[in-house]
DSSP file (Angstrom, degrees, kcal/mol; ACC not computed):
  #  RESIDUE AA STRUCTURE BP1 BP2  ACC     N-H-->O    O-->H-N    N-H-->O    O-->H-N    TCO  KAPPA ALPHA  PHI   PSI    X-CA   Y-CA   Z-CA
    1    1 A X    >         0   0    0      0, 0.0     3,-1.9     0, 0.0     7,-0.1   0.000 360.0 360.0 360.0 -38.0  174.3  134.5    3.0
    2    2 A X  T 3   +     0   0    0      1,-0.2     4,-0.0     4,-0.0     7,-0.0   0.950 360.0  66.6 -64.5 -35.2  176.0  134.6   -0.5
    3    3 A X  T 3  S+     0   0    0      3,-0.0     2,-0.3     2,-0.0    -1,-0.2   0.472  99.2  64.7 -69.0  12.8  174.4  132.1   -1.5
    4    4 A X  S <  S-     0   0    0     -3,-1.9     2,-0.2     1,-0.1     5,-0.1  -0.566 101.2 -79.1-108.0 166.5  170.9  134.3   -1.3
    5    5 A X        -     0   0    0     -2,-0.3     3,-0.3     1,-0.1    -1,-0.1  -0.538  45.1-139.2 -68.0 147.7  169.7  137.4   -3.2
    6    6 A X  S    S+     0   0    0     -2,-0.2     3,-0.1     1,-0.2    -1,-0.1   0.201 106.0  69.1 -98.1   3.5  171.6  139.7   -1.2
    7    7 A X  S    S+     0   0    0      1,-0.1     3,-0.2     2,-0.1    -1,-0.2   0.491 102.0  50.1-119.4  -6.8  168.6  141.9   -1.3
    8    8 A X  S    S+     0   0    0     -3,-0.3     4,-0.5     1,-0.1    -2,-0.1   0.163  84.9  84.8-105.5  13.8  166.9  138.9    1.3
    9    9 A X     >  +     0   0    0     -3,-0.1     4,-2.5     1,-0.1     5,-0.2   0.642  57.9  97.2-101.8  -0.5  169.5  138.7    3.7
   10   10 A X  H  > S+     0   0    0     -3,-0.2     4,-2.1     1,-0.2     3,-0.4   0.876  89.5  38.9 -31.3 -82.6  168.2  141.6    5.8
   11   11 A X  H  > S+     0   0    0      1,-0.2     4,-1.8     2,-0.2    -1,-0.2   0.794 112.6  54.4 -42.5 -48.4  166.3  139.3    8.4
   12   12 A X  H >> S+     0   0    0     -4,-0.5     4,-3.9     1,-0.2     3,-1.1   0.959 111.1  47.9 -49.3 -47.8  168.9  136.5    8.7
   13   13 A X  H 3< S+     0   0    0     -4,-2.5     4,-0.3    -3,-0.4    -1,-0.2   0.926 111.9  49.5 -44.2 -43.3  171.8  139.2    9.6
   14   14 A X  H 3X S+     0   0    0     -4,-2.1     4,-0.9     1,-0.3    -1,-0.3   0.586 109.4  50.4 -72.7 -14.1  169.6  140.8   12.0
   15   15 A X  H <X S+     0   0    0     -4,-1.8     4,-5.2    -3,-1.1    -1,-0.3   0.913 106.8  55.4 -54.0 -77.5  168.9  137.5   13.6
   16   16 A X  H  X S+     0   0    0     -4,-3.9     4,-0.9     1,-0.2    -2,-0.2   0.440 108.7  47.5 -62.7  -2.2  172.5  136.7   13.8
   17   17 A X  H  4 S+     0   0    0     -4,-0.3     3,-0.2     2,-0.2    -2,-0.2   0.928 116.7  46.1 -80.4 -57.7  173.4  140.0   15.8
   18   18 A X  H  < S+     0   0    0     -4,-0.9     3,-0.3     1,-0.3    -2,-0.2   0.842 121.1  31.1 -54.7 -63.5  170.9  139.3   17.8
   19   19 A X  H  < S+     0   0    0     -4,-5.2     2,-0.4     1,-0.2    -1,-0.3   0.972 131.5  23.1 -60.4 -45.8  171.4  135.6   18.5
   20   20 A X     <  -     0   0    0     -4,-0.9     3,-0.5    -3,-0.2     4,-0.4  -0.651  59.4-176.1-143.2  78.7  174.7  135.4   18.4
   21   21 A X  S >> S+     0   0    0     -2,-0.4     4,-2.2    -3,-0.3     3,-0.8   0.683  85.9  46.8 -75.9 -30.8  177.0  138.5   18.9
   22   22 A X  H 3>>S+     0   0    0      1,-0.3     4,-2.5     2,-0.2     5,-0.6   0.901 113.6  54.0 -76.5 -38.9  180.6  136.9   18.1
   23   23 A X  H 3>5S+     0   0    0     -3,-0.5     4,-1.1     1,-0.2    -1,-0.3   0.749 107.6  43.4 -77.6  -0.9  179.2  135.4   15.3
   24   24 A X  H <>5S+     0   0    0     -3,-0.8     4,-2.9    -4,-0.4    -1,-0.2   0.766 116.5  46.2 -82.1 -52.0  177.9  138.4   13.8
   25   25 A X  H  X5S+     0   0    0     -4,-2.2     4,-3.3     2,-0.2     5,-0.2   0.964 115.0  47.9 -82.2 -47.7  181.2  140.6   14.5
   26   26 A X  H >X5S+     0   0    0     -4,-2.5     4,-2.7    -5,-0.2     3,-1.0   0.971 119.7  40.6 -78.1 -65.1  183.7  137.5   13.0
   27   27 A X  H 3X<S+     0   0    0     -4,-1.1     4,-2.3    -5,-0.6    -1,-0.2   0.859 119.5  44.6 -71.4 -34.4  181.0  137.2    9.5
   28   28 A X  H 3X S+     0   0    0     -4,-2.9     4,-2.8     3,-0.2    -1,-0.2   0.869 115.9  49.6 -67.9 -18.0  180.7  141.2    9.4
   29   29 A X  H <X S+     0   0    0     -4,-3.3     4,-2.9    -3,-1.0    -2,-0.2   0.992 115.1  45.9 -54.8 -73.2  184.9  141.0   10.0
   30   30 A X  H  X S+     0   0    0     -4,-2.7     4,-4.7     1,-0.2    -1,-0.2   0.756 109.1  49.1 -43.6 -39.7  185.1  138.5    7.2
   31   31 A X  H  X S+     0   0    0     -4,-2.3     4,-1.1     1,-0.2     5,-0.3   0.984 116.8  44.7 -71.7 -42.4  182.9  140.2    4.6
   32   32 A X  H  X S+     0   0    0     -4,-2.8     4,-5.1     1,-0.2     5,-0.4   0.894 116.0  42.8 -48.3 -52.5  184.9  143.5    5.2
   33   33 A X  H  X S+     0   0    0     -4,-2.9     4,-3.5     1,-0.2    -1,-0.2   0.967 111.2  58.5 -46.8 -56.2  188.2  141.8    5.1
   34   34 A X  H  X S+     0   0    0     -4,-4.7     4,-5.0     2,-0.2    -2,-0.2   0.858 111.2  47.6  -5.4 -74.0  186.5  139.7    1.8
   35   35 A X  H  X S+     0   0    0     -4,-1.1     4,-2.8     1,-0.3     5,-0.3   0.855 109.7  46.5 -66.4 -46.3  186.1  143.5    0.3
   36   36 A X  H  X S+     0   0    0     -4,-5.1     4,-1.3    -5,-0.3    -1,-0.3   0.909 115.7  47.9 -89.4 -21.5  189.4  144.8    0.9
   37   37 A X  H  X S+     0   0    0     -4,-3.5     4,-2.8    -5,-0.4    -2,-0.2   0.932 109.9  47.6  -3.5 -91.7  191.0  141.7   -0.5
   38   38 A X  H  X S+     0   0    0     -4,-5.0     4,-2.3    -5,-0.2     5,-0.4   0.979 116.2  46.6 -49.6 -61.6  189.1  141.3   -3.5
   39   39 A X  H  X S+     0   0    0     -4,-2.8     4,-5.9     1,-0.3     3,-0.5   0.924 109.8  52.0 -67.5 -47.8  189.7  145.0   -4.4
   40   40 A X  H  X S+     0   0    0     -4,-1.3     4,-1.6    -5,-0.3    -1,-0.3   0.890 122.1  34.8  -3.3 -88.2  193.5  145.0   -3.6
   41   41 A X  H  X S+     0   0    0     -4,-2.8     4,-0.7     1,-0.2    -2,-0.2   0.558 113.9  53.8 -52.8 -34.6  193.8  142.1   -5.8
   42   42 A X  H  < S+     0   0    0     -4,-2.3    -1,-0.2    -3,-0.5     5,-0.2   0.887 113.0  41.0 -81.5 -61.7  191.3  142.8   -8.4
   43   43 A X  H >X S+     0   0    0     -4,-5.9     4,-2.9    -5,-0.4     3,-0.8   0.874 116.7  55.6 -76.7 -16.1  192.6  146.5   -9.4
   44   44 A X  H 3X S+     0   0    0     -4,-1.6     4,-1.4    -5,-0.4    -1,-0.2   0.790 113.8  37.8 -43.2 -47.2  196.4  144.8   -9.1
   45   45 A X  H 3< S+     0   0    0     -4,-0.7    -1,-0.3    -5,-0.2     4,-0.3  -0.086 113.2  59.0 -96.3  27.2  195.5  142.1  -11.6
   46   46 A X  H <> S+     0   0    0     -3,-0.8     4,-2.2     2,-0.1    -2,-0.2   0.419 102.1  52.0-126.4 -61.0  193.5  144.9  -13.5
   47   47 A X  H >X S+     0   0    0     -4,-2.9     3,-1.3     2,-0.2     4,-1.1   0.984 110.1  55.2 -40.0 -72.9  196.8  147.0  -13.9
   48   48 A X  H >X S+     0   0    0     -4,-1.4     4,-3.3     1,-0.3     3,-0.7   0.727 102.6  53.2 -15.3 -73.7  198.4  143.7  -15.3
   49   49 A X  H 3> S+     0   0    0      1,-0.3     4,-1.7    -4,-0.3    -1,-0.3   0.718 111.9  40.5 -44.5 -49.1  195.9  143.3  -17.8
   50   50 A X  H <X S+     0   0    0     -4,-2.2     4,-1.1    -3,-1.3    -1,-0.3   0.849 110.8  56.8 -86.9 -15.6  196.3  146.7  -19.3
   51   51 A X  H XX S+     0   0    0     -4,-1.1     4,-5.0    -3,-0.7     3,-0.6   0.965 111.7  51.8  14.5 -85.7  200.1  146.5  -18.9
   52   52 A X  H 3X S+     0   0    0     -4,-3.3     4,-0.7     1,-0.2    -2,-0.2   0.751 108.4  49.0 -43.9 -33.1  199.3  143.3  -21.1
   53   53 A X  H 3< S+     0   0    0     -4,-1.7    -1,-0.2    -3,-0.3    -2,-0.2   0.771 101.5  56.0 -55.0 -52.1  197.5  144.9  -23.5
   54   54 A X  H X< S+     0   0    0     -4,-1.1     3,-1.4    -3,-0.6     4,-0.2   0.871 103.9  58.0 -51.9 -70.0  199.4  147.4  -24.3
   55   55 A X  H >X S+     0   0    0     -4,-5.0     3,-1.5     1,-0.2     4,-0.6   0.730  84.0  83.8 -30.8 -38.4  202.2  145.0  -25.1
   56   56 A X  T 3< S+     0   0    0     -4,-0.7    -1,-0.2     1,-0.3    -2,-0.2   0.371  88.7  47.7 -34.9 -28.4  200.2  143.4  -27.5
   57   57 A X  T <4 S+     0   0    0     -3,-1.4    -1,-0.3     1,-0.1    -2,-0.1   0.275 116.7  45.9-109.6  -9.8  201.0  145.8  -30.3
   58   58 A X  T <4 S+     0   0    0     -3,-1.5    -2,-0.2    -4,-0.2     2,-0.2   0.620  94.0  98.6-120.4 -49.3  204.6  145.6  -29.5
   59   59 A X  S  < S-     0   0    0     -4,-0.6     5,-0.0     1,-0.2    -3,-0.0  -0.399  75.6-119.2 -79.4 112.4  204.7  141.9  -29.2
   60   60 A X     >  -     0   0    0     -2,-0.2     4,-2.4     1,-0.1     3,-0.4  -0.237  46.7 -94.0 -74.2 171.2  206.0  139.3  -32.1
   61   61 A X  T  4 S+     0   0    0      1,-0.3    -1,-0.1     2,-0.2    -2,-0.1   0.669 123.3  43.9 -59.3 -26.8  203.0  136.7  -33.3
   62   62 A X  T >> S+     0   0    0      1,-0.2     3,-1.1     2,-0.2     4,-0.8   0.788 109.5  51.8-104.8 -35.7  204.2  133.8  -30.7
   63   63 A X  H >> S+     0   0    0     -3,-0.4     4,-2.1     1,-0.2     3,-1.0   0.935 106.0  63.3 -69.6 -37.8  204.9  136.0  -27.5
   64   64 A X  H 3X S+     0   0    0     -4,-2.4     4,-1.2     1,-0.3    -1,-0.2   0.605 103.0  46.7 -98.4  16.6  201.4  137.3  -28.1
   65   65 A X  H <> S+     0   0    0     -3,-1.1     4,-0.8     2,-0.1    -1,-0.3   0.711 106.0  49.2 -71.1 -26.8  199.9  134.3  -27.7
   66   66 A X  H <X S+     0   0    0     -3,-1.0     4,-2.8    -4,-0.8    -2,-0.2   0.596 113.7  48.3 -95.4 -15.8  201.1  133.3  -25.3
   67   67 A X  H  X S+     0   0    0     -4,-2.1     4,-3.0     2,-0.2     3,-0.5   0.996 109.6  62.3 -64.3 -59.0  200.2  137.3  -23.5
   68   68 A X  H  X S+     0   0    0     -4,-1.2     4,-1.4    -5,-0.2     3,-0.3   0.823 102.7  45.3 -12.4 -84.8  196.8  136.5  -24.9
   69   69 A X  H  < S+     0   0    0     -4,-0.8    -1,-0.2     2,-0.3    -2,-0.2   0.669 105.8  56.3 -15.3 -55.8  196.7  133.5  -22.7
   70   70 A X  H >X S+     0   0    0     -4,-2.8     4,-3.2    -3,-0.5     3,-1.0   0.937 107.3  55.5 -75.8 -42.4  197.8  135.2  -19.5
   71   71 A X  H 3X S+     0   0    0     -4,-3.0     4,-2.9     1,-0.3    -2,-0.3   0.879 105.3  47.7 -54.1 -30.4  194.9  137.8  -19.9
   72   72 A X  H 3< S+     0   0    0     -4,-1.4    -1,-0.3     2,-0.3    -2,-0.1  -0.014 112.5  43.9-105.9  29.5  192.5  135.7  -20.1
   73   73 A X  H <> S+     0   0    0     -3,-1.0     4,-0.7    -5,-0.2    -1,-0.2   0.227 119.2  52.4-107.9 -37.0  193.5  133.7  -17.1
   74   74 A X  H  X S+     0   0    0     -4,-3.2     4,-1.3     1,-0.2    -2,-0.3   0.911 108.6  45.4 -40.5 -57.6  194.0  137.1  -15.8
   75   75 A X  H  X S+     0   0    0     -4,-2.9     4,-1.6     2,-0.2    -1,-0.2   0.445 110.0  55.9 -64.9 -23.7  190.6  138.2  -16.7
   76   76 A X  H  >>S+     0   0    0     -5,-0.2     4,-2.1     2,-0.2     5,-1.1   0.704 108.2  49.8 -80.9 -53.4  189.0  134.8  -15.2
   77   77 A X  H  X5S+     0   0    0     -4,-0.7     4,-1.2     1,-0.2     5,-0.3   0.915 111.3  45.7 -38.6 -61.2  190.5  135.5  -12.0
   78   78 A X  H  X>S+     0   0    0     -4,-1.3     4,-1.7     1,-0.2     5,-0.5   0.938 116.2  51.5 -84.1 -44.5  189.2  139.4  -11.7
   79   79 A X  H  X5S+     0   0    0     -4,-1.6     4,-1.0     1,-0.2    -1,-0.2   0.822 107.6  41.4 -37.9 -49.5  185.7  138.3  -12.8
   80   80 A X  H  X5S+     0   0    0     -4,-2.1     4,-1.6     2,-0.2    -1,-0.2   0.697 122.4  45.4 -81.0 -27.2  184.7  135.6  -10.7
   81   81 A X  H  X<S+     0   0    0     -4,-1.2     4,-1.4    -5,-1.1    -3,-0.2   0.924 112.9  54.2 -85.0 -15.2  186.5  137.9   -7.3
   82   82 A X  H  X5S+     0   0    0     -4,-1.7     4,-4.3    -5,-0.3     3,-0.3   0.956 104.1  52.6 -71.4 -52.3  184.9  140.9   -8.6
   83   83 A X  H  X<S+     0   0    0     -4,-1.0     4,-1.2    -5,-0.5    -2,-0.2   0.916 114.1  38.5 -40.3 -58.4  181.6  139.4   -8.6
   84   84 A X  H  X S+     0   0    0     -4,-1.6     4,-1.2     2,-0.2    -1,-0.2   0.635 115.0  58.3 -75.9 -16.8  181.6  138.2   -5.1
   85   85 A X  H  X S+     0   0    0     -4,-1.4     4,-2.5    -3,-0.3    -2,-0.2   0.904 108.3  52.1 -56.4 -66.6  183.6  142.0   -4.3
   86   86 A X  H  X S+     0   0    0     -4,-4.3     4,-1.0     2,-0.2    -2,-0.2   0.897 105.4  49.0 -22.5 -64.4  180.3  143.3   -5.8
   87   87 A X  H >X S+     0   0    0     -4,-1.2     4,-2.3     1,-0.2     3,-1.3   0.916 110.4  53.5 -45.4 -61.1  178.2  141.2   -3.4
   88   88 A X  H 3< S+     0   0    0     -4,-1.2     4,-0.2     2,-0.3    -1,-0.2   0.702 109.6  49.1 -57.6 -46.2  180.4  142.5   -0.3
   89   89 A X  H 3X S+     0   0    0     -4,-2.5     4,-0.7     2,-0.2    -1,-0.3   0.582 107.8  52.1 -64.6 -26.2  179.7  145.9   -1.4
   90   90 A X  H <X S+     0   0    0     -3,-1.3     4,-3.0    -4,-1.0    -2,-0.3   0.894 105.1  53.1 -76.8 -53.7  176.2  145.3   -1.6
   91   91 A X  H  X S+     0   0    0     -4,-2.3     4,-1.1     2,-0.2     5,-0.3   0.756 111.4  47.9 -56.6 -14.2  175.7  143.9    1.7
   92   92 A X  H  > S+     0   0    0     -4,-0.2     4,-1.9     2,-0.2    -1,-0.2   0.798 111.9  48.5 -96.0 -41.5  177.6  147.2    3.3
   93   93 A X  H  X S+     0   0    0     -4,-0.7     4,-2.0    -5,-0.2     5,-0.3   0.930 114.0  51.1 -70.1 -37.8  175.4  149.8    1.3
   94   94 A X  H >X S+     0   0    0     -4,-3.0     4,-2.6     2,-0.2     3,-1.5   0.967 113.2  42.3 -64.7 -59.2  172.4  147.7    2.5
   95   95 A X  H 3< S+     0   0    0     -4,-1.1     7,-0.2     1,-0.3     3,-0.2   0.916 112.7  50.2 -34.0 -67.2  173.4  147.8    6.1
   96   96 A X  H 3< S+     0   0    0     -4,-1.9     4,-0.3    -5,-0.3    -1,-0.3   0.749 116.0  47.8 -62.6 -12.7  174.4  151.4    6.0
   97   97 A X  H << S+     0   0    0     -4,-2.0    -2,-0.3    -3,-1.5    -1,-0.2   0.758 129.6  14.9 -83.9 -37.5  170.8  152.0    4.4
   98   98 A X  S  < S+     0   0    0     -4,-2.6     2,-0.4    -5,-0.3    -3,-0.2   0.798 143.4  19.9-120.2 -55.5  168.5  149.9    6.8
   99   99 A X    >>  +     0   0    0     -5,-0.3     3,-2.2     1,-0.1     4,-0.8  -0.564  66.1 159.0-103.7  82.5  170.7  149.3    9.7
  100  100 A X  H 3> S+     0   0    0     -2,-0.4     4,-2.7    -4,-0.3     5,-0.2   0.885  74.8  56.9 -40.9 -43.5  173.6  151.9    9.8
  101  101 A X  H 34 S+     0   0    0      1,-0.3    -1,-0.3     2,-0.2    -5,-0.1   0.609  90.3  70.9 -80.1   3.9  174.5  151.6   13.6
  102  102 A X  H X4 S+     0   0    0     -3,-2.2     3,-1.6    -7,-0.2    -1,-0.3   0.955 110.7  36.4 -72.6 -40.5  175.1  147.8   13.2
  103  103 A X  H 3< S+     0   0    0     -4,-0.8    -2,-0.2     1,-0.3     6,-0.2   0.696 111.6  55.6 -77.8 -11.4  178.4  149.2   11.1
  104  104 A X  T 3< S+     0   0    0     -4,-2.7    -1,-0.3     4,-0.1     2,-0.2   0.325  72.7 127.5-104.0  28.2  179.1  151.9   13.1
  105  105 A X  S X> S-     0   0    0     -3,-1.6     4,-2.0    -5,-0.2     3,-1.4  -0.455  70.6-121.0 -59.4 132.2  179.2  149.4   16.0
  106  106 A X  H 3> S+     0   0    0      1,-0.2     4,-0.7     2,-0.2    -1,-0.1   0.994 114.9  63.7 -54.3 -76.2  183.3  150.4   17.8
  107  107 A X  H 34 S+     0   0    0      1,-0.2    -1,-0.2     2,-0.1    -4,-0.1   0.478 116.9  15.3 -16.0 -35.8  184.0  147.2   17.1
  108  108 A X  H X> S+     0   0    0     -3,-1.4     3,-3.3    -5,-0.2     4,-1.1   0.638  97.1  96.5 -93.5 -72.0  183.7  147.4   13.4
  109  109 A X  H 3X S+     0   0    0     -4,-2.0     4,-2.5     1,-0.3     5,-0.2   0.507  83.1  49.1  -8.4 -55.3  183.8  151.0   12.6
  110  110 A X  H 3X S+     0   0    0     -4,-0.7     4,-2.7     1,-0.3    -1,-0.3   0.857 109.2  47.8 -91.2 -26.0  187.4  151.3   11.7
  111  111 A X  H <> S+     0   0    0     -3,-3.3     4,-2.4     2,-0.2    -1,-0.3   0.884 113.4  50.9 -66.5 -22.0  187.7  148.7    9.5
  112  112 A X  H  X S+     0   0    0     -4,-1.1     4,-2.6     1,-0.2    -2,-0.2   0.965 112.4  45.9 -45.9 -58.6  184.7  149.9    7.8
  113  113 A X  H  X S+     0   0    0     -4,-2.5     4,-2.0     1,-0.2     5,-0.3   0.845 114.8  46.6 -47.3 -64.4  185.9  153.1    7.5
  114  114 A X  H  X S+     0   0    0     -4,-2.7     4,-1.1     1,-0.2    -1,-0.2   0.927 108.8  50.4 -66.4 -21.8  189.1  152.0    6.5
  115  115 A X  H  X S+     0   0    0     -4,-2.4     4,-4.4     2,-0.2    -2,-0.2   0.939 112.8  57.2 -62.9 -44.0  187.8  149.4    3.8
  116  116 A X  H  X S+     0   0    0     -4,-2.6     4,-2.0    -5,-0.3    -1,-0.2   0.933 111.0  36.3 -31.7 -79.5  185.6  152.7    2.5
  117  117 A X  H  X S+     0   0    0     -4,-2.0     4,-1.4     2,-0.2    -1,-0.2   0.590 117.0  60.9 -71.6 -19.1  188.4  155.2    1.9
  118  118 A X  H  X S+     0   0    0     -4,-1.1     4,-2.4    -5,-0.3    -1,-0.2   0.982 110.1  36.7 -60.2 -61.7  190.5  151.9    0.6
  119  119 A X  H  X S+     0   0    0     -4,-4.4     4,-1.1     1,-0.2    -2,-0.2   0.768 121.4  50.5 -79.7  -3.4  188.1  151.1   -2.3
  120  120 A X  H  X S+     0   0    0     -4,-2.0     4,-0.7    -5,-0.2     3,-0.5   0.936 109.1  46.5 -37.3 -63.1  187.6  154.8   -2.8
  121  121 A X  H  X S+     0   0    0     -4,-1.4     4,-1.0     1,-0.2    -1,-0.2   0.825 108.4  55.4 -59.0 -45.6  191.1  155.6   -2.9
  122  122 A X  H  < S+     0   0    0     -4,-2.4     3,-0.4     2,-0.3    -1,-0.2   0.889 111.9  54.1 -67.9 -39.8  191.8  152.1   -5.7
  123  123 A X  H  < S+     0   0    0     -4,-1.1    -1,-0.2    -3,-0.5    -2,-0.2   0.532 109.2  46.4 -74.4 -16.0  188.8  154.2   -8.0
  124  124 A X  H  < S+     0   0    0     -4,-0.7    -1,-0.3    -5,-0.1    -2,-0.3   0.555  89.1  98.8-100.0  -9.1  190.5  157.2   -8.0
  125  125 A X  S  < S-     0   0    0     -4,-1.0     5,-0.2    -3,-0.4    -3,-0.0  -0.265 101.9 -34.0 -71.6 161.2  193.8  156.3   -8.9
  126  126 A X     >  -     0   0    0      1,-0.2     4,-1.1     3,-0.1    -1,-0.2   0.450  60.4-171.5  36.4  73.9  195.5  156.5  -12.5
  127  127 A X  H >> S+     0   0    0     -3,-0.2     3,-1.0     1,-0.2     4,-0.7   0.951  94.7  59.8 -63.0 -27.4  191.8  155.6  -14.4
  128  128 A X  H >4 S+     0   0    0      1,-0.3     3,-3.6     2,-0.3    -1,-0.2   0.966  95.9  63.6-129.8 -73.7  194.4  155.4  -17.7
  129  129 A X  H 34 S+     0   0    0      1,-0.3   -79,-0.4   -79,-0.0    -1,-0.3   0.748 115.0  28.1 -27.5 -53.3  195.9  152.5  -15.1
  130  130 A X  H << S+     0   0    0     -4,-1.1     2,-0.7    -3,-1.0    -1,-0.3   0.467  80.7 117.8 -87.9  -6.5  192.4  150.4  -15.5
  131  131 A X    <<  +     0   0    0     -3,-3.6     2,-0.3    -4,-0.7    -3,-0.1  -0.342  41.7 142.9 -59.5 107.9  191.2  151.4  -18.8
  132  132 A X        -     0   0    0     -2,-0.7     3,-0.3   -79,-0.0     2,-0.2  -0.870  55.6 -67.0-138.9-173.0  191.4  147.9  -20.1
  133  133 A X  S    S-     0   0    0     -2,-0.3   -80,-0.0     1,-0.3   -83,-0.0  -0.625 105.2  -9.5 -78.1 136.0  188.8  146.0  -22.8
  134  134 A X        +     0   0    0     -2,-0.2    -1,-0.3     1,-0.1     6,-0.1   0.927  64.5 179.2  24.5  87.4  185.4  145.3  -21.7
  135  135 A X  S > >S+     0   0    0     -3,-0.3     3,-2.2     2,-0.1     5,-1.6   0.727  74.1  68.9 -54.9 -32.2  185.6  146.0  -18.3
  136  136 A X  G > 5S+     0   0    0      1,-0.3     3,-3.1     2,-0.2    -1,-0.1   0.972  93.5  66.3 -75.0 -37.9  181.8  145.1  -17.7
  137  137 A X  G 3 5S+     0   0    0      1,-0.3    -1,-0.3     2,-0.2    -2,-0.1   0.586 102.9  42.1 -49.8 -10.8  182.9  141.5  -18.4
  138  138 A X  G < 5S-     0   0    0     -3,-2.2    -1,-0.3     2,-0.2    -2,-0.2   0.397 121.3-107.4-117.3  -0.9  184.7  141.4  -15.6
  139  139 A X  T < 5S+     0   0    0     -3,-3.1     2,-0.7    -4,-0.5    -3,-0.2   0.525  70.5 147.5  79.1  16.7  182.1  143.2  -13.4
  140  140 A X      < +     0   0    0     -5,-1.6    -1,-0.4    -6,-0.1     2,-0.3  -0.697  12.4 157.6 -81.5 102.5  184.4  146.1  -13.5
  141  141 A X     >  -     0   0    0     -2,-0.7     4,-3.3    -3,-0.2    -1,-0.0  -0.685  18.2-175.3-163.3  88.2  181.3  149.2  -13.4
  142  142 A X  H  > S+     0   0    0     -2,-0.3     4,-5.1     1,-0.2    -1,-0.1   0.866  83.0  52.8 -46.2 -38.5  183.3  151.9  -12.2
  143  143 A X  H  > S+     0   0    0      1,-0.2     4,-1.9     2,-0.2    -1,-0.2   0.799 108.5  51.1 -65.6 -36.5  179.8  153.9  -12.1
  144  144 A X  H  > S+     0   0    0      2,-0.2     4,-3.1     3,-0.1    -1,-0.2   0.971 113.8  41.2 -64.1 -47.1  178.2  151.1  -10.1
  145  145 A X  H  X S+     0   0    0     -4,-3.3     4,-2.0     2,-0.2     3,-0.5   0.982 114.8  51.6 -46.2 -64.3  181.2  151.1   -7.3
  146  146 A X  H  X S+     0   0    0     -4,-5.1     4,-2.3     1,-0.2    -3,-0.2   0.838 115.2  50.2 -31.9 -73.0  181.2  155.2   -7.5
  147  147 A X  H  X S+     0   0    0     -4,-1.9     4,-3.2     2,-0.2    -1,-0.2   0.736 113.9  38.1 -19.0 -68.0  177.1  154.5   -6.8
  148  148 A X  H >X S+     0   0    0     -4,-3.1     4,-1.3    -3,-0.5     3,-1.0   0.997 115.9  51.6 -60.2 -76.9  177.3  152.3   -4.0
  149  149 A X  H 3< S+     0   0    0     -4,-2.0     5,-0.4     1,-0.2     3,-0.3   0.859 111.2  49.3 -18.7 -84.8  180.2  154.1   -2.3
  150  150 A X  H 3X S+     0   0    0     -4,-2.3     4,-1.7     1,-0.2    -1,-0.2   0.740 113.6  47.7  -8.7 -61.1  178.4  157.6   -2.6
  151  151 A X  H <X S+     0   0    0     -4,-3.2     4,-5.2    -3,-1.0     3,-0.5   0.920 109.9  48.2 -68.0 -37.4  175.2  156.0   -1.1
  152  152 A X  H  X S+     0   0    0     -4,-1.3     4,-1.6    -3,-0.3     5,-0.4   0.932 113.7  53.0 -68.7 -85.0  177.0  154.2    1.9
  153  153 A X  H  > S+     0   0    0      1,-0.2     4,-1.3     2,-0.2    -1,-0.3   0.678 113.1  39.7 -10.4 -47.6  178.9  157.7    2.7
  154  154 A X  H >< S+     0   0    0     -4,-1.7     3,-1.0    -3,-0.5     4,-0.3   0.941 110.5  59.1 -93.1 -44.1  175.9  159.7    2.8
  155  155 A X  H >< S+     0   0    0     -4,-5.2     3,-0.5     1,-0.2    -1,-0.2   0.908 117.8  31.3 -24.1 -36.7  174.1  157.1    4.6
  156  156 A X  H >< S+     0   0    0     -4,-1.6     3,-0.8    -5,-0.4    -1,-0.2   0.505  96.2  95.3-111.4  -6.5  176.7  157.2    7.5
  157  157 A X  T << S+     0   0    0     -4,-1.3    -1,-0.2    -3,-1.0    -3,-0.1   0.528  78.7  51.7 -70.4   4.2  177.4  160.8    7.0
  158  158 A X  T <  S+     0   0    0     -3,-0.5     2,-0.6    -4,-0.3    -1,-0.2   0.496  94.4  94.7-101.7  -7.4  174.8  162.3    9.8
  159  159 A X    X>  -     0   0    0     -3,-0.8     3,-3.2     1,-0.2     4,-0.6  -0.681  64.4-163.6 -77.0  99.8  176.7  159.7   12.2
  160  160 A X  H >> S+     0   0    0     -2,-0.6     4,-2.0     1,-0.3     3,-0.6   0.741  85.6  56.9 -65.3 -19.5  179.4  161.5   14.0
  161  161 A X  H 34 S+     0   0    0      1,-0.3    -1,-0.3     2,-0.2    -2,-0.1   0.467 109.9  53.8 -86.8   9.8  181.6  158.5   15.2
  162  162 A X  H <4 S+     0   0    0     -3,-3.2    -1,-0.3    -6,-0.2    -2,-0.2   0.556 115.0  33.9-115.1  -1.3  181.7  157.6   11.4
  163  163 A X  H << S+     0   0    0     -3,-0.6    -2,-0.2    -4,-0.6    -3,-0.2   0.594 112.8  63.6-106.2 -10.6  183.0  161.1   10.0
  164  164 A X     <        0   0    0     -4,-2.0    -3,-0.1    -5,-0.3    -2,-0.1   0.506 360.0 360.0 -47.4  -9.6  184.9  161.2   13.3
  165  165 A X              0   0    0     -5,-0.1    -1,-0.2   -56,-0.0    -3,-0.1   0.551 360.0 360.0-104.3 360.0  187.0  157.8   12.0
């Protein structure tokens, strides 16, 4: 599936509940797990960076090369998992948009739920904490996350076992 337009993976998914129920619940397990992973890690290594940054001004000419260095290995790292984080996120607003009740399946629900209120929780924190340089380079667009979230909440918000969780 990643390797598709995310916006074409509709039929395959729906396929794979259908055909194959374990394999459906263990690839929706993974991307969730995938999501709360990546974000964990992302806004962890995101703190660093501006940590690092900040130092920079502080820093004599040879340490801040070598800080230099560590962002931008820093910075490789949060791009490329952010990108595929992106992806993860996309497949869970599409789902809660054309088929909700596959995620509000018992089975799912509460990691969903929790993964939801996780990467919420990581967007609200300290913004000061993530204000770092060119975010968008790193696929860091708080206003897209904020976006997506929103819609997958109000999607799933007339579903009672999902404001119940």
């Amino acid at each position: 599936f990643w390797d598709s337009n995310v916006y074409d993976y509709k039929s395959s998914f729906l396929e794979m509940e259908h055909k194959d129920e374990n394999l459906f619940l263990q690839y929706t397990n993974y991307f969730i797990n995938d999501l709360t992973w990546i974000i964990d890690e992302c806004f962890g290594k995101i703190e660093t960076i501006r940590e690092k940054e900040l130092s920079l001004t502080t820093a004599n000419p040879l340490a801040r090369e070598e800080i230099k260095a560590e962002i931008k290995k820093e910075r490789n790292f949060v791009a490329h998992f952010l990108n595929y984080g992106n992806s993860c996120l996309d497949h869970v607003s599409l789902l809660s948009a054309d088929t909700p009740k596959i995620i509000l399946r018992k089975e799912i629900l509460e990691k969903v739920t929790t993964t939801l209120n996780f990467c919420l929780h990581k967007l609200l924190m300290d913004p000061e904490k993530i204000n770092i340089e060119s975010p968008i380079e790193l696929h860091l667009d708080q206003s897209f996350l904020y976006i997506r979230l929103g819609y997958i909440y109000a999607d799933l918000s007339s579903f009672d076992d999902f404001i119940l969780e």
